[in-house]
PAZAPA-4460 file (N, C-alpha, C; in steps of 0.05 Angstrom, whole numbers, plus 32768, in hexadecimal, padded with zeros to 4 digits):
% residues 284
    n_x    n_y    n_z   ca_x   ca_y   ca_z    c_x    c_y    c_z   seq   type   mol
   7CF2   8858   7F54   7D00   8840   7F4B   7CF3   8827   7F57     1      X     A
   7CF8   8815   7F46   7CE6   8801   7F4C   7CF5   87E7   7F4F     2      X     A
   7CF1   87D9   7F5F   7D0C   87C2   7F6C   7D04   87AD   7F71     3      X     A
   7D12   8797   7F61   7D0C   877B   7F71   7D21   8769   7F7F     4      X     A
   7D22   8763   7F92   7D38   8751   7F99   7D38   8736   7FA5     5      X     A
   7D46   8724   7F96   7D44   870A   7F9E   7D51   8705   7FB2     6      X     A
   7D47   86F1   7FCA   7D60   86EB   7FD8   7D60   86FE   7FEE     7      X     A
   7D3B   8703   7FF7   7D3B   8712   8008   7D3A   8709   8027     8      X     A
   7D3D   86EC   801F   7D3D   86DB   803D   7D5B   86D7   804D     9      X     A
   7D62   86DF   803B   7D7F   86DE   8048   7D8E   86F8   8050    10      X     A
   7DAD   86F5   8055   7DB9   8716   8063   7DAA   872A   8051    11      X     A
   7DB9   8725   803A   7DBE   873C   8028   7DA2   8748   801E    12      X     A
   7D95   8737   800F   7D7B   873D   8008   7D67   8752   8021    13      X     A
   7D69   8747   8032   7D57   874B   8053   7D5E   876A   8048    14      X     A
   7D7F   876F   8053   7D8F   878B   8054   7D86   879D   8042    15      X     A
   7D83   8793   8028   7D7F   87AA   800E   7D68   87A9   8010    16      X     A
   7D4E   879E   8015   7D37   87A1   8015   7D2C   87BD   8025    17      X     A
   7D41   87AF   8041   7D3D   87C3   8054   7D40   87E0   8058    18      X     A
   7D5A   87E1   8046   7D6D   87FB   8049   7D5E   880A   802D    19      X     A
   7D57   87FB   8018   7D42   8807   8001   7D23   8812   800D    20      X     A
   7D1E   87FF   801B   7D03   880F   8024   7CFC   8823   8034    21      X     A
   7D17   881E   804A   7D1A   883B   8058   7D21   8852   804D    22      X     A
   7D34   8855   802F   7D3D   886C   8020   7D20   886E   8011    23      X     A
   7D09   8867   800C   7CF8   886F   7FFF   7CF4   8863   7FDC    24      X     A
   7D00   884A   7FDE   7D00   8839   7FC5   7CEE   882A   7FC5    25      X     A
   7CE2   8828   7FB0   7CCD   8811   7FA7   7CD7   87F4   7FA7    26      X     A
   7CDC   87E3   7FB7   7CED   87D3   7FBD   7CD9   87B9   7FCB    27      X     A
   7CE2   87A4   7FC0   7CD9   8786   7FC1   7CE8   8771   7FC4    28      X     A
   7CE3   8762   7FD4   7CF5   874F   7FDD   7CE6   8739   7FDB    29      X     A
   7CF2   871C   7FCD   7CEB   8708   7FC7   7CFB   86EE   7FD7    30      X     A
   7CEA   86D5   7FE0   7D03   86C1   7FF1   7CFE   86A9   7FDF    31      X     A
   7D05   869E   7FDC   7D0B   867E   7FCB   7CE5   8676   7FCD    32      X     A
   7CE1   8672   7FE6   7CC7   8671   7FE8   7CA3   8683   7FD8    33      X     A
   7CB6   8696   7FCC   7CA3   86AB   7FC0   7CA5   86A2   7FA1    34      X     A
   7CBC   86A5   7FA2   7CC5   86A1   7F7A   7CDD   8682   7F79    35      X     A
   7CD5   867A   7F64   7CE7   866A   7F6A   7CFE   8664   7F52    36      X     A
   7D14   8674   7F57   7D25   867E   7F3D   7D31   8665   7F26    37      X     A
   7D2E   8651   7F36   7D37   8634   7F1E   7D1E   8635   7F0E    38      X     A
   7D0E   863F   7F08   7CF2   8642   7EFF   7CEF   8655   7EE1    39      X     A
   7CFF   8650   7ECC   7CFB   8667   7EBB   7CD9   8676   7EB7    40      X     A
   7CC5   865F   7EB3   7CB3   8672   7EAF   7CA8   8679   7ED3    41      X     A
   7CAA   8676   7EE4   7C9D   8681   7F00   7CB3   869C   7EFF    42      X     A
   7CCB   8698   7EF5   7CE0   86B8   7EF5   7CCB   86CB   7EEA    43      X     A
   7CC7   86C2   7ECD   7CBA   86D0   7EB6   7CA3   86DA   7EBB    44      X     A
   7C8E   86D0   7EC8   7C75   86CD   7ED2   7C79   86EC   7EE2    45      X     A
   7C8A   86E2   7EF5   7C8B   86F0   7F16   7C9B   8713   7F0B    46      X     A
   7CAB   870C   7EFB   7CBA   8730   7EF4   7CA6   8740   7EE1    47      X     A
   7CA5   872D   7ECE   7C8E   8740   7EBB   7C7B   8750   7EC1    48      X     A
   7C6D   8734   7ED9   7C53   874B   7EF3   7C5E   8763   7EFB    49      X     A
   7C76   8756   7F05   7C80   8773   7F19   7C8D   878B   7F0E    50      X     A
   7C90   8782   7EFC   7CA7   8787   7EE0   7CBA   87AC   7EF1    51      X     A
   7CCC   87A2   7EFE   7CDD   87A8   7F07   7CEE   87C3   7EF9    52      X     A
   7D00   87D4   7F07   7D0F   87EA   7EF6   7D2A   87DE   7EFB    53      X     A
   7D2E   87CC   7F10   7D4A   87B9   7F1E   7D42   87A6   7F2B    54      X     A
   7D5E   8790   7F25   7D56   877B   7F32   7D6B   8779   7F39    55      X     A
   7D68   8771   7F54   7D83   876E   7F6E   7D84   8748   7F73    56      X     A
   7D93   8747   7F67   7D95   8722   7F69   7DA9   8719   7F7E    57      X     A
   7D9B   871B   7F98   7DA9   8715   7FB0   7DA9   86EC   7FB6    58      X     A
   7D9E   86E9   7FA7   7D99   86C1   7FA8   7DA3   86B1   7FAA    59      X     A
   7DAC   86A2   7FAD   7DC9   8693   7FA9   7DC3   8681   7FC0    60      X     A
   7DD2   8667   7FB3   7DD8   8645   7FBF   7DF3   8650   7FCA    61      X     A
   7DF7   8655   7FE5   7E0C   865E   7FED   7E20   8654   8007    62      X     A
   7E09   862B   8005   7E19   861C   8018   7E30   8610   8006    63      X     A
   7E4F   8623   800F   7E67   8618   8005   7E73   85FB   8002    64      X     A
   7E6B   85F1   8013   7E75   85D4   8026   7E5F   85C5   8012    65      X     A
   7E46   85CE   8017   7E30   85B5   800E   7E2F   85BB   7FE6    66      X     A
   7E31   85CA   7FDD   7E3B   85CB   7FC2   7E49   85B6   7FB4    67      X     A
   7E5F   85B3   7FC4   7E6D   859A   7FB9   7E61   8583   7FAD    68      X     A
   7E48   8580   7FC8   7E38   8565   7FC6   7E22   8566   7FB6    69      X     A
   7E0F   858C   7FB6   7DF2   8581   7FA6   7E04   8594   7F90    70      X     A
   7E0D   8595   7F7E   7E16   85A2   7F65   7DF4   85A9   7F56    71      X     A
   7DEE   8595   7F50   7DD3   859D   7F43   7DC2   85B0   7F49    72      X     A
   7DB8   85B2   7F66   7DA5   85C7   7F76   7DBD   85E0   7F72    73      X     A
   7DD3   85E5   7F7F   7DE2   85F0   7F7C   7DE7   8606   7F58    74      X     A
   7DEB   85F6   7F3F   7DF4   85FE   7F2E   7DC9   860E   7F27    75      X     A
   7DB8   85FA   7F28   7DA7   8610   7F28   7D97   8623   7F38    76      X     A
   7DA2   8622   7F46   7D9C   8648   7F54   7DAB   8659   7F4C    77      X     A
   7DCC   864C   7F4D   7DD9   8664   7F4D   7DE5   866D   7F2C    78      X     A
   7DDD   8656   7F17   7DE2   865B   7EF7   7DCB   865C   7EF2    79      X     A
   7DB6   8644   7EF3   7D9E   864E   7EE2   7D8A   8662   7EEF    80      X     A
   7D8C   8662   7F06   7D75   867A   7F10   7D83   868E   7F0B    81      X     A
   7DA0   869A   7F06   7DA9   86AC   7F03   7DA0   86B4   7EE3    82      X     A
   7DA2   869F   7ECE   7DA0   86A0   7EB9   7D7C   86A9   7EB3    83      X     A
   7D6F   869F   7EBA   7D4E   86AD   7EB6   7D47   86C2   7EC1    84      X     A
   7D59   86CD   7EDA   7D53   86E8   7EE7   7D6D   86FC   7ECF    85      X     A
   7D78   86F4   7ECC   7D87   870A   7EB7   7D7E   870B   7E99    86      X     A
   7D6B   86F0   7E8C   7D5A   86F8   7E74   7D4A   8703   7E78    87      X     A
   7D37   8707   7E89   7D1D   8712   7E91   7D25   872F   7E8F    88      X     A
   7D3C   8736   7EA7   7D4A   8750   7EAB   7D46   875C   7E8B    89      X     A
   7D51   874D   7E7C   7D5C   8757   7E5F   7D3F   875C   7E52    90      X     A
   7D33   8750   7E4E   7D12   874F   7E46   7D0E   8766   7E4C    91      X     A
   7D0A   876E   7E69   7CF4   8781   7E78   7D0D   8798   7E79    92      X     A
   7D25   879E   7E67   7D39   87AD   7E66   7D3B   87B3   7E89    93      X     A
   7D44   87B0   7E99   7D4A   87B4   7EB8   7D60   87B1   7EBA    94      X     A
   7D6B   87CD   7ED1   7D89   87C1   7EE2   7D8A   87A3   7EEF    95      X     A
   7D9E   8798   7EEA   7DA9   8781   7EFC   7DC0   8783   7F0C    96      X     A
   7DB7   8781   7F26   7DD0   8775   7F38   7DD9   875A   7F3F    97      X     A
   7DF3   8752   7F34   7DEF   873E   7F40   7E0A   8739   7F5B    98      X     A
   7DFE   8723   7F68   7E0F   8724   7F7F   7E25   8712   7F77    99      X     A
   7E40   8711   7F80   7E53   86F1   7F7B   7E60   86F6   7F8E   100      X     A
   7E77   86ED   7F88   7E85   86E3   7FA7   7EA9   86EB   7F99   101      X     A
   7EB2   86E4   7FB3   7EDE   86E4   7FBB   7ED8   86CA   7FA9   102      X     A
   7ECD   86B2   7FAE   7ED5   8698   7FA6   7ED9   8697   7F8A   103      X     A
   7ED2   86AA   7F73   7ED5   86A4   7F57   7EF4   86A9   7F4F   104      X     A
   7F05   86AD   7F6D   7F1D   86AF   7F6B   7F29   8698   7F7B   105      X     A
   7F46   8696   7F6C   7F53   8679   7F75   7F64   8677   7F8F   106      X     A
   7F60   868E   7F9D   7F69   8697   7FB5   7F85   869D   7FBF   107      X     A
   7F8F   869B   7FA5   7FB3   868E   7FA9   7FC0   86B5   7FA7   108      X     A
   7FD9   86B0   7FB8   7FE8   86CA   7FC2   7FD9   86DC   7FD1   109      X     A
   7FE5   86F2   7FD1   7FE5   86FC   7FEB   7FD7   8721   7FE2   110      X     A
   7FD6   872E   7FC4   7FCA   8744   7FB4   7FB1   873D   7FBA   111      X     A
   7F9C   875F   7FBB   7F87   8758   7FB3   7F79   8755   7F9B   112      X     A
   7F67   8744   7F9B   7F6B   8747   7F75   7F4F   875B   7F73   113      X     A
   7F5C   875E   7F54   7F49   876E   7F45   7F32   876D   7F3A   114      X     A
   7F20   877C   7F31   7F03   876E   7F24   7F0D   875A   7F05   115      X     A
   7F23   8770   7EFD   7F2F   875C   7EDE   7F48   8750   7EE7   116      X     A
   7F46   873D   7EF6   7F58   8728   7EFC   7F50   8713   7EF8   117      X     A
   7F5F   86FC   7EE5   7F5A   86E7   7EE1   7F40   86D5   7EF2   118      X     A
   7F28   86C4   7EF1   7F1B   86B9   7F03   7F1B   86A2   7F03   119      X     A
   7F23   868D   7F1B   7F28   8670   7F17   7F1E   8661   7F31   120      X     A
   7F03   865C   7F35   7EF4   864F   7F4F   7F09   8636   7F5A   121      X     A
   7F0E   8634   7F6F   7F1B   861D   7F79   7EFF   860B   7F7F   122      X     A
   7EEA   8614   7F8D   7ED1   8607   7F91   7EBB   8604   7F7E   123      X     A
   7EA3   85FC   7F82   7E92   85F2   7F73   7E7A   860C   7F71   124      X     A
   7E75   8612   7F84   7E66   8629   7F8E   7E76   8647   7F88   125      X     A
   7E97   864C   7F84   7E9A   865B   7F6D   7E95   865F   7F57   126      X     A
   7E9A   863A   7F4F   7E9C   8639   7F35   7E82   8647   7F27   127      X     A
   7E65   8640   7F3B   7E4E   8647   7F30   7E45   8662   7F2E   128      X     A
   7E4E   866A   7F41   7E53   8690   7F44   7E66   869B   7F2C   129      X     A
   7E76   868B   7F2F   7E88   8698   7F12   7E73   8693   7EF9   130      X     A
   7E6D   8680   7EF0   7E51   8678   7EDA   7E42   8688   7EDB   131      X     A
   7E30   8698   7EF6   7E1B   86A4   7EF3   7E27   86BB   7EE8   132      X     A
   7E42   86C8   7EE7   7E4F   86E0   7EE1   7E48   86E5   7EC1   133      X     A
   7E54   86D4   7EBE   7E5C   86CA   7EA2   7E41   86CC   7E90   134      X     A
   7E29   86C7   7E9E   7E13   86C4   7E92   7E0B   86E5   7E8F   135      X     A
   7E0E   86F3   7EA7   7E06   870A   7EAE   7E13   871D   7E9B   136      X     A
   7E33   871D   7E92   7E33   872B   7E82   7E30   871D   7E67   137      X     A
   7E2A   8709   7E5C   7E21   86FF   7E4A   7E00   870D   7E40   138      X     A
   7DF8   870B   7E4F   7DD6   8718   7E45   7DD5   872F   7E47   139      X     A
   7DDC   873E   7E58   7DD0   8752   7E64   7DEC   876B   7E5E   140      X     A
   7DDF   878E   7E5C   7DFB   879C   7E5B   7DF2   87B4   7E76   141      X     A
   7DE3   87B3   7E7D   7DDA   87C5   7E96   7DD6   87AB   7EB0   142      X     A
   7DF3   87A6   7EB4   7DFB   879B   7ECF   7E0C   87A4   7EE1   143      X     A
   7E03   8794   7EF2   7E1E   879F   7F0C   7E1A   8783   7F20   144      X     A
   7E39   8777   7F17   7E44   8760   7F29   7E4E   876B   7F3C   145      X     A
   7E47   8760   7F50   7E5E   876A   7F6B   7E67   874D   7F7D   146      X     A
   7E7B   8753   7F82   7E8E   873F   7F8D   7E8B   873D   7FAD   147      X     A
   7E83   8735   7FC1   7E89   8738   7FD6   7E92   8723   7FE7   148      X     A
   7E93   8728   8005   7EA5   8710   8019   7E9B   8712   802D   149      X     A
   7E9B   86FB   8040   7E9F   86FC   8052   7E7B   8709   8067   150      X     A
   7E75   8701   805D   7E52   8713   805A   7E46   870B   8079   151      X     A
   7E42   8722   8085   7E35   8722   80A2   7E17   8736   80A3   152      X     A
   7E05   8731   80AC   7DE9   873D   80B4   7DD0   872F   80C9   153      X     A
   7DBB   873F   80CC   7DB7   8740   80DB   7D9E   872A   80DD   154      X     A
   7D9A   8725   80C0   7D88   8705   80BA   7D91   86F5   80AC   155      X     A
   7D9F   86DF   80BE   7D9E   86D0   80B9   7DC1   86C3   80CC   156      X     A
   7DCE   86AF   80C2   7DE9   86A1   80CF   7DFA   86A6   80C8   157      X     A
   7E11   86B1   80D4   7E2B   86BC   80C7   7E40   86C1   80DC   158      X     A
   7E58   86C3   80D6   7E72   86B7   80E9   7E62   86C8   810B   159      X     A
   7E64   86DD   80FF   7E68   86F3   8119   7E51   86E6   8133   160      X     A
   7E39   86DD   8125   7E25   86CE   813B   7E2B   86BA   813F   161      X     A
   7E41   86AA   8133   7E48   868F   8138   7E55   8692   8152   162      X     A
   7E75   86A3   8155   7E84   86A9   815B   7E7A   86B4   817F   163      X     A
   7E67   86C9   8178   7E58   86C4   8189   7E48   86BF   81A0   164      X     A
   7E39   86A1   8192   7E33   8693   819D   7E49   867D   81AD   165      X     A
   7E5D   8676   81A2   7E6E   866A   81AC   7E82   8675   81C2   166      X     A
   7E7B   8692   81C5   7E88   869C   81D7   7E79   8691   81F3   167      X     A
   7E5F   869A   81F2   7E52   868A   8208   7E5A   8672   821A   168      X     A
   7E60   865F   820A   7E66   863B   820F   7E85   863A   8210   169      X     A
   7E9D   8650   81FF   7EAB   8653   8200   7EC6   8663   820D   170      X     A
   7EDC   865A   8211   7EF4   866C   8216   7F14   8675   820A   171      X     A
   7F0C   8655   81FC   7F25   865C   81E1   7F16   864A   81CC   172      X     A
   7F21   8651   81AE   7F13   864D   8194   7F2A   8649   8190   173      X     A
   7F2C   863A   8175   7F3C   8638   815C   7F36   8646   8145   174      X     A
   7F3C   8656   8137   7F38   8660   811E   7F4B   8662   8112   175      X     A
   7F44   8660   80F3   7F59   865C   80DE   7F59   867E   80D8   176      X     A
   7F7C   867F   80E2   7F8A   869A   80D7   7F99   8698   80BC   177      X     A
   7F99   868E   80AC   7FA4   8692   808E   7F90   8694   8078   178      X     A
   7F7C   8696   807F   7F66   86A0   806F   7F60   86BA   8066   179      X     A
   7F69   86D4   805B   7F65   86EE   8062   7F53   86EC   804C   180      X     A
   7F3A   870E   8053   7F2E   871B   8040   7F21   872E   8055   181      X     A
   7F11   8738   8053   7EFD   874A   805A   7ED3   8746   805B   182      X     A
   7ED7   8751   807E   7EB9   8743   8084   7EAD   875C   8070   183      X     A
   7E94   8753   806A   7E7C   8766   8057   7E62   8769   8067   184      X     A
   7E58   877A   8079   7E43   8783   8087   7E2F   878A   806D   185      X     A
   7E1B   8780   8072   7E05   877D   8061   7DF2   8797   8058   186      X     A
   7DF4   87A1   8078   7DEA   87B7   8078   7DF4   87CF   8063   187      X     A
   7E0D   87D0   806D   7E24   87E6   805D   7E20   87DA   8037   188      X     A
   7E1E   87C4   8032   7E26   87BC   801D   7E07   87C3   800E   189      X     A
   7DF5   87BD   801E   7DD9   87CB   8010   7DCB   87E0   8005   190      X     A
   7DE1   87F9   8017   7DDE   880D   800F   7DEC   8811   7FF5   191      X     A
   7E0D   8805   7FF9   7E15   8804   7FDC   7E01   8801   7FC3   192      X     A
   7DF9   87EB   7FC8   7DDF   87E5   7FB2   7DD6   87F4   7FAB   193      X     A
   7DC9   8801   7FBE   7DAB   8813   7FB7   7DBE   8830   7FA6   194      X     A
   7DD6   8833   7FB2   7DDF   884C   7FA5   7DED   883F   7F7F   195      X     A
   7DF2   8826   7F85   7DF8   8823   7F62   7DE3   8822   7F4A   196      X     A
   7DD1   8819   7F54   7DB6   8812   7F40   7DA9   8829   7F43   197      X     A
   7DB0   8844   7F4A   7DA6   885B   7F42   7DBD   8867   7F31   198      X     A
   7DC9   8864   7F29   7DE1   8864   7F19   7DE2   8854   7EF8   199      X     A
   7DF6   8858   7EE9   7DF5   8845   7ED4   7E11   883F   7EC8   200      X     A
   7E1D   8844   7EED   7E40   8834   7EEB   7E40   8821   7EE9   201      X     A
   7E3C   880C   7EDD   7E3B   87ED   7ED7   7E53   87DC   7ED0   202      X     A
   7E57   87BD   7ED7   7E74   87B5   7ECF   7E72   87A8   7EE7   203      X     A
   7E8C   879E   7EF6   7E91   878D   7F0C   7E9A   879C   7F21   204      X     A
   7E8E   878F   7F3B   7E98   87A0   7F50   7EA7   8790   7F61   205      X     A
   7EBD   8797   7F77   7EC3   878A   7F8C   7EB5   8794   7FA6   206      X     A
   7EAB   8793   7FB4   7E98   87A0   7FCB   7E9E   878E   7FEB   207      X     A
   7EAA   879F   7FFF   7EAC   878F   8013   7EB4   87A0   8024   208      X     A
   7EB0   87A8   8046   7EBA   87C1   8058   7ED7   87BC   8051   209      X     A
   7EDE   87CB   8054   7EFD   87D6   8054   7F0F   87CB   805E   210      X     A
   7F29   87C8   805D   7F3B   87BB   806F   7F3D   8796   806D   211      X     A
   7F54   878A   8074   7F4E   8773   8073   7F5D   8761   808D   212      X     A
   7F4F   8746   808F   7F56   8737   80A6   7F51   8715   80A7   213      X     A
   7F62   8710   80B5   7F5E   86ED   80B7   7F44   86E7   80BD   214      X     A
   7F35   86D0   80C1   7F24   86C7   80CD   7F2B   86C7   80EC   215      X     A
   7F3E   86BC   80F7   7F49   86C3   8119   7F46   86DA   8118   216      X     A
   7F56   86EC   810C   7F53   8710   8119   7F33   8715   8119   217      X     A
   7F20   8710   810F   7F06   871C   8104   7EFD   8709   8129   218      X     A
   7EFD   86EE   812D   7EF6   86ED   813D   7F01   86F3   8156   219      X     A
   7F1B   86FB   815C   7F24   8710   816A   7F19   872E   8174   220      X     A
   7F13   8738   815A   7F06   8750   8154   7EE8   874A   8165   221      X     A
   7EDB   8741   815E   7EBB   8736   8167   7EBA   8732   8186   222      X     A
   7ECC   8722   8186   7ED7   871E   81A8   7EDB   8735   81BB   223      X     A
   7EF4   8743   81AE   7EFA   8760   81C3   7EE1   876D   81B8   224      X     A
   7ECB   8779   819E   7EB7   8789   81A7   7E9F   8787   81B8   225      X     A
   7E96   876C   81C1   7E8B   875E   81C5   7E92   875A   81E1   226      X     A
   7EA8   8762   81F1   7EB5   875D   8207   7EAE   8740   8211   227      X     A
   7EB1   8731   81F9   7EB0   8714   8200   7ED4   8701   820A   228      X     A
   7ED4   86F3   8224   7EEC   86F4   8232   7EF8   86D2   8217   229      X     A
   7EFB   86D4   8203   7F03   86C7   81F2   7F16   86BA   81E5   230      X     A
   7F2D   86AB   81EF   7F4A   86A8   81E0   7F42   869B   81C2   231      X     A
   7F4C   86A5   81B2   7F4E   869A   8196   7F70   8694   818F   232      X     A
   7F6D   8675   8185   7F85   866A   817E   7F89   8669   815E   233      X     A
   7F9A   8678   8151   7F98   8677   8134   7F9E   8661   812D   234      X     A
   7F91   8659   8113   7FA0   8631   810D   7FA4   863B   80F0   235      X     A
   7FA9   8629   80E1   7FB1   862D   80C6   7F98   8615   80B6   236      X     A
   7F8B   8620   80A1   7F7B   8613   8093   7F7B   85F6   8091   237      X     A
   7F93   85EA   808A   7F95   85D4   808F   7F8D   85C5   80A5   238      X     A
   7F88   85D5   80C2   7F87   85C9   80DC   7F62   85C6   80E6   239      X     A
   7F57   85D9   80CD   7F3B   85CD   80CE   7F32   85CD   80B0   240      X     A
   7F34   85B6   80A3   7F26   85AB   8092   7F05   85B0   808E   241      X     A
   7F01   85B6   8076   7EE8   85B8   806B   7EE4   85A4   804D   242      X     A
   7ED0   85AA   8047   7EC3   8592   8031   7ECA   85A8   8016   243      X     A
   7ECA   85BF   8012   7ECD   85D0   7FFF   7EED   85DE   800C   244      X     A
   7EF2   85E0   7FF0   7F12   85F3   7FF6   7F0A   8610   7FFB   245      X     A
   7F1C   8615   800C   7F16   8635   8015   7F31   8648   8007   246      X     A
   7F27   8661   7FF8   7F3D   8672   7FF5   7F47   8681   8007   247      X     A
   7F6C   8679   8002   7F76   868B   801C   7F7A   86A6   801D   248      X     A
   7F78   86BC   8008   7F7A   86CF   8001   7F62   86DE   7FF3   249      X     A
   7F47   86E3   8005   7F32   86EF   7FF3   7F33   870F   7FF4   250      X     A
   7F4B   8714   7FF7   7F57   8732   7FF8   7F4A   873D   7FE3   251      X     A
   7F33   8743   7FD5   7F2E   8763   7FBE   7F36   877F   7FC1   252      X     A
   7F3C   877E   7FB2   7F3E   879E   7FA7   7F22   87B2   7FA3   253      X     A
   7F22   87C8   7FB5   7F02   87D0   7FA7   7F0B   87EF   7FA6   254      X     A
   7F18   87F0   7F93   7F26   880D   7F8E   7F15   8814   7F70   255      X     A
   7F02   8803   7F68   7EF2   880E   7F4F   7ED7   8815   7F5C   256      X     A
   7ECF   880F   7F75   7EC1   8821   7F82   7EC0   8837   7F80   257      X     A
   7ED8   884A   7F8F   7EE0   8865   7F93   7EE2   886E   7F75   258      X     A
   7EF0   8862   7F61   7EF7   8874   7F52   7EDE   8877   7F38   259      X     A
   7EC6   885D   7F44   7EAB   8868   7F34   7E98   8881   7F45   260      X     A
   7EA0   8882   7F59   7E98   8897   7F6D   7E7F   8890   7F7F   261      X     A
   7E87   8879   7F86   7E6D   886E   7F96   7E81   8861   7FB7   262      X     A
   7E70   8866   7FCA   7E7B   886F   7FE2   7E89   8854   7FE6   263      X     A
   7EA0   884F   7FF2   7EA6   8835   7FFD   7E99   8834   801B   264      X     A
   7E9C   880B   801E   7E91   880E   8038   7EAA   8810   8048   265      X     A
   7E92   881C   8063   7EA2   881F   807D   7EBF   8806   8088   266      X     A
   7ED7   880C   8098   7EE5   87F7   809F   7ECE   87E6   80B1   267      X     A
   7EDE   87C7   80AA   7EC9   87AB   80B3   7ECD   87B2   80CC   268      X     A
   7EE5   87C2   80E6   7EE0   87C6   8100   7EC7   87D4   8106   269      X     A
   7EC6   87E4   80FC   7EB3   87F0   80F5   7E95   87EC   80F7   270      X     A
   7E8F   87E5   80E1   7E75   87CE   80D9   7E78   87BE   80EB   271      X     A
   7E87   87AC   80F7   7E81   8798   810B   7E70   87A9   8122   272      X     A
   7E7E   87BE   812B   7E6E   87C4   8146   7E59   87CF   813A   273      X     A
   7E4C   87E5   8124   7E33   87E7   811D   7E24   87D1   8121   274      X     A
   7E2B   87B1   810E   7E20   87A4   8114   7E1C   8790   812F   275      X     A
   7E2B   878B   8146   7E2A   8788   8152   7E13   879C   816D   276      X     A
   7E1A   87BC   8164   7DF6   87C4   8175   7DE3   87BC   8169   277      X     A
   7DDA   87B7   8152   7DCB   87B0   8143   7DBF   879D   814E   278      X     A
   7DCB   8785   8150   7DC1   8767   8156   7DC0   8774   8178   279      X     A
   7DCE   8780   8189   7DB9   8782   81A8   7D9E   878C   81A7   280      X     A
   7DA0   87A0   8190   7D87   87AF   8190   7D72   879E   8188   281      X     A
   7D78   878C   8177   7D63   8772   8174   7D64   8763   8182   282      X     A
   7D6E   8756   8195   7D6E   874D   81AC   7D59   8758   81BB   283      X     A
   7D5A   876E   81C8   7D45   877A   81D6   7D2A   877B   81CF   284      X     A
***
């Protein structure tokens, strides 16, 4: 099998590159710097060469906050680069993955939602993830959307190294506890990958470790594995302001996982301490 994946400079991409080449996949990883996906003919140019059996579209304009402001850079990475990597796909007949997010939901109550539940971005950088969806099953019928949250690995910035790092300099934090969903280890979630695109269960996924938690509890969690001496004060969203609205409920459902027969991931306690030896062992 033969693999391309965009979006290899970041968590996700890095992970499936990784976790593909160690299972013995013909597998390629591309960074903004290699291909440059607002580019219909550099897409066209670059897949045809390689001309692919899947394409893992890990890419994405995925500063929440700064979205608001560049909409433009923003709507083309994450609509029109999405849109020339899923004609091409269709051209060169190839699996597509594509990645999206909790945010194409409007975050409101307290259920997890479903893959066919209503979708209504409160943000701008949903809104565009929701678009790239829309495009994806528009062209293409050998896809697989997956939904995820909360996304932690081992290249690149994400809560758990923030958290941290601030343990260092720190002794009590504020974090917003009315936020719930579930952290997504990159690692765990890559193997998902690699086990769907050998498959031809296609349709929408929800994908995220198991179990769910505030933003406070998660850095709670991080804290006690970490035996970092830490107080965390829960605040309520309102008490730290951001430039993009945040959903308070990115609770999913990923019960069409199991019942397509593809493994769920591990609980996020879980995955945290995997990933947490992980990053000592790179340390050393």
């Amino acid at each position: 099998m033969k693999v391309l994946v965009t979006g290899y400079t970041g968590q996700l991409g890095y992970d499936v590159v990784k976790y593909g080449s160690e299972n013995g996949i013909n597998i390629k990883g591309l960074g903004s710097e290699d291909l440059n996906i607002t580019s219909e003919v550099a897409v066209n140019k670059y897949v045809k060469k390689f001309n692919p059996e899947v394409i893992i579209h890990c890419a994405a304009y995925t500063a929440v906050d700064k979205a608001e402001d560049n909409k433009d850079k923003c709507w083309n990475v994450n609509v029109e680069g999405t849109k020339h990597l899923a004609k091409i796909a269709r051209e060169i007949d190839a699996k597509f993955v594509y990645i999206s997010t909790d945010y194409v939901f409007n975050g409101e109550g307290e259920k997890p939602f479903k893959e066919t539940d209503n979708v209504s971005p409160i943000g701008y950088y949903g809104l565009t993830k929701y678009e790239g969806e829309k495009i994806v099953k528009q062209v293409l019928d050998k896809y697989f959307i997956i939904r995820i949250s909360w996304v932690f690995g081992l290249n690149g910035n994400n809560f758990v190294k923030t958290m941290l790092r601030l343990a260092d300099i720190k002794k009590e934090l504020s974090v917003v506890g009315d936020q719930v969903g579930s952290p997504t280890y990159t690692y765990d979630l890559a193997k998902l990958i690699i086990e769907m695109v050998q498959s031809d269960k296609y349709g929408i996924y929800h994908a995220s470790n198991e179990g769910y938690c505030s933003w406070a509890e998660f850095a709670q969690e991080i804290f006690a594995q970490a035996d970092a001496n830490v107080s965390v004060n829960s605040i309520i969203t309102e008490e730290y302001p951001t430039r993009a609205v945040r959903p308070k409920n990115s609770r999913m459902s990923k019960e069409k996982l199991s019942t397509n027969g593809f493994t769920p991931l591990p609980k996020w306690q879980d995955a945290l301490k995997h990933y947490l030896t992980e990053l000592k062992h790179e340390v050393k």
